[in-house]
N, C-alpha and C positions, 0 to 999 in steps of 0.2 A: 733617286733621292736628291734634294735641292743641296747644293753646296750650305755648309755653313756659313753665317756671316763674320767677317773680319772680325775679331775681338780688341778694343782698344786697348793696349797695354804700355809698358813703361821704356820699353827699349826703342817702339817706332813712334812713341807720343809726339814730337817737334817734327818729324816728318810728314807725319798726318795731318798736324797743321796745317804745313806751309802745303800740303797738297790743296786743301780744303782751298785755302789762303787763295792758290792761283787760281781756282776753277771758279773761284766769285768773279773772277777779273775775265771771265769768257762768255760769253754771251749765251749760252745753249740752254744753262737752266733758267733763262730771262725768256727765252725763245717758245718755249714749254710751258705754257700755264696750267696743262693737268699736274706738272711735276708735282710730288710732296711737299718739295725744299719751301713752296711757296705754303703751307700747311705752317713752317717758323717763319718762312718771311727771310728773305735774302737780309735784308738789314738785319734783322734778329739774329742770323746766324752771321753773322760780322761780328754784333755785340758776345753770342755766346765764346767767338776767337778772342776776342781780346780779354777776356774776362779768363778764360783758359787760360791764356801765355801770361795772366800776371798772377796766377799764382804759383808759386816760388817755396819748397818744392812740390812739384808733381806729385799726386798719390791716388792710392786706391779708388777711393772715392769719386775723386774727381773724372776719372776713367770712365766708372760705371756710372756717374754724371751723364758725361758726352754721351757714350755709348746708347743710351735712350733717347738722349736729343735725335744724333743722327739716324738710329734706325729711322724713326721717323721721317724723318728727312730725306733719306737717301734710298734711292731706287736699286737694285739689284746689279744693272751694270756697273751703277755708283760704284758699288764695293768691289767691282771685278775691277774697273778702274785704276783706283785705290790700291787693291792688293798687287796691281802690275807694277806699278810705281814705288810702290814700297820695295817688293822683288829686287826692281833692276836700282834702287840708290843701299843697297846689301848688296849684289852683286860688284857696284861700283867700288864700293869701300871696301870689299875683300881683294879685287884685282887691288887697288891701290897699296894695301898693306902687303900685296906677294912682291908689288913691281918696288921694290927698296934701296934698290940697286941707284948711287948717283949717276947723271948722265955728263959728259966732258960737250960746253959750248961755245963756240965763240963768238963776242960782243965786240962789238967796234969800242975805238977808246971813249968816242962820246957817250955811249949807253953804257959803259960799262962806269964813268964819271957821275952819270945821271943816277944809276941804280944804286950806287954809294951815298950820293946825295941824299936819296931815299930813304934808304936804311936807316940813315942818321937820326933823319927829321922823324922819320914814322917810331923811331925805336926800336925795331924788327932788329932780331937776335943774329939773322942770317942773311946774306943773298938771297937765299932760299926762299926763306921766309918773306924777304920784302918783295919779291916777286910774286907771291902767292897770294898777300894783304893787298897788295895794291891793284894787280890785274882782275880778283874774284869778283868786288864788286860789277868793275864793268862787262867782263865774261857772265854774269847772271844777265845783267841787261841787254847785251848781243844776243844769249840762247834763247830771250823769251822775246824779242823781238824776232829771228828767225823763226820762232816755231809758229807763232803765227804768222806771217811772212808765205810760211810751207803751208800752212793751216788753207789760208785765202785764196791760193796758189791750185790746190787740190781740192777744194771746194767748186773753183771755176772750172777747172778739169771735168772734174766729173760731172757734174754741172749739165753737161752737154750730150752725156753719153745715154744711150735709150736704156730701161731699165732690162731687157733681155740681154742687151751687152754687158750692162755694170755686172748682172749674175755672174757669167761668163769668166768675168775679170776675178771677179772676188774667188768663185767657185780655183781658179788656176792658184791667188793669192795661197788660199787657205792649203792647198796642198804644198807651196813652196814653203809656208809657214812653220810647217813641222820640222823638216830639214836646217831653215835658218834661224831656229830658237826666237823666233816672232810668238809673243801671247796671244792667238787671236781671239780667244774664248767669245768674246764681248761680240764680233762681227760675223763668227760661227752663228751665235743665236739670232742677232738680229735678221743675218741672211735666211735662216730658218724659217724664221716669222713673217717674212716676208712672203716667202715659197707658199707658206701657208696662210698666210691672209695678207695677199698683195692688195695693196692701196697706198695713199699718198703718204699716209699717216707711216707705215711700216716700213714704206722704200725714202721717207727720208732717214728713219731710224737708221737701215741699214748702209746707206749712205755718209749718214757721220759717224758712226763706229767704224767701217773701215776708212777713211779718211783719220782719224785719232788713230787709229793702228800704224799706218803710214808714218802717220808724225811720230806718232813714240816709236817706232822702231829708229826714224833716224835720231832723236834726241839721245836715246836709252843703248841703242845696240850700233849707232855710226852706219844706220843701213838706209841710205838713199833710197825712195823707192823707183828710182830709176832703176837702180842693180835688179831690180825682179823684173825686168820688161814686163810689163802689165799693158802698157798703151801700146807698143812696138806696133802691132796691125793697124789700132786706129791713127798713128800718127804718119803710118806709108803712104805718101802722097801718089805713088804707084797702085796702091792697093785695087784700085777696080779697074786699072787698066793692065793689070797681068794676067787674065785668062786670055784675051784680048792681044799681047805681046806674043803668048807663048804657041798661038796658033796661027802669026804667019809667019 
């Protein structure tokens, strides 16, 4: 039986946004012209965000509004997408509320003159606080500049790798995945689809899902994917001269 679809509601409403929000800013569903999304129109679904986030309060309605937009609009992994990222910014905010405990640091006398400086001018209540208002902004623009960064990174990686290999790789990924609380739902099917109607069309599928697995595990879970040696063979410059070594 097919998963149900995400249901838009009021607790992950501003999250869903700004999900929607960043994935206009990526190239994939531009890249796709059988996609839906192009059925509203990348513009149009810009307009239907801003039109969203101004109304003030959020309701009912409005919910089951979007909620027919997007199905429309959004393809199935869309929502597996979607539900991972909603997942892991709940997970986030609950670690954050257990970890409450202050931490003891120390600042040079010049930063610690500066961050007073700070406080004053921002109006921030706390240290605390004017370290949190002032770094967030640019800490959003560092993570979405590395994630794509990692994104182009592992794209050219793979890139390179013959499609019997990538199997290979993914096939190892997916069993390390359940061990390291990795989602890979989305790269499970693609890989599937692939196994079962390989062509260009289905092994690039399955290539950018796992590649966005990679990424969101380090964004989401602080898991390089380096830590899963995935490449370790193909990147042993030794590799084809070890049968070779070990027999004289």
């Amino acid at each position: 039986m097919a998963r149900r679809r995400y249901q838009i509601n009021a607790t992950d409403w501003f999250d869903c946004l700004d999900w929607l929000d960043y994935q206009l800013t990526l190239p994939d569903w531009l890249s796709r012209p059988d996609h839906p999304i192009h059925g509203v129109g990348i513009a149009g679904l810009k307009d239907h965000l801003m039109q969203w986030r101004a109304i003030e309060p959020p309701h009912k309605d409005l919910y089951q509004s979007a909620q027919l937009v997007l199905n429309e609009a959004l393809q199935d992994d869309d929502w597996g997408r979607l539900r991972k990222a909603l997942s892991a910014k709940k997970r986030r905010r609950r670690e954050k509320r257990l970890d409450t405990q202050p931490i003891n640091i120390t600042l040079s006398a010049a930063a610690h003159e500066l961050l007073l400086d700070y406080k004053q001018l921002s109006g921030a209540l706390t240290l605390s606080d004017a370290i949190e208002q002032g770094l967030q902004p640019g800490m959003l623009e560092l993570a979405q500049r590395h994630e794509q960064e990692l994104l182009a990174e592992l794209l050219e990686r793979v890139g390179h790798i013959k499609a019997s290999e990538l199997v290979k790789i993914i096939e190892n990924y997916l069993k390390l995945a359940v061990a390291r609380r990795s989602l890979a739902n989305s790269c499970k099917i693609a890989r599937q689809l692939f196994l079962k109607r390989p062509d260009r069309g289905t092994y690039k599928l399955m290539m950018e899902r796992f590649v966005e697995d990679l990424v969101w595990n380090n964004v989401h879970l602080k898991i390089h994917y380096r830590e899963f040696e995935l490449f370790t063979e193909l990147l042993d410059p030794l590799k084809d001269l070890k049968p070779a070594l070990e027999t004289t």
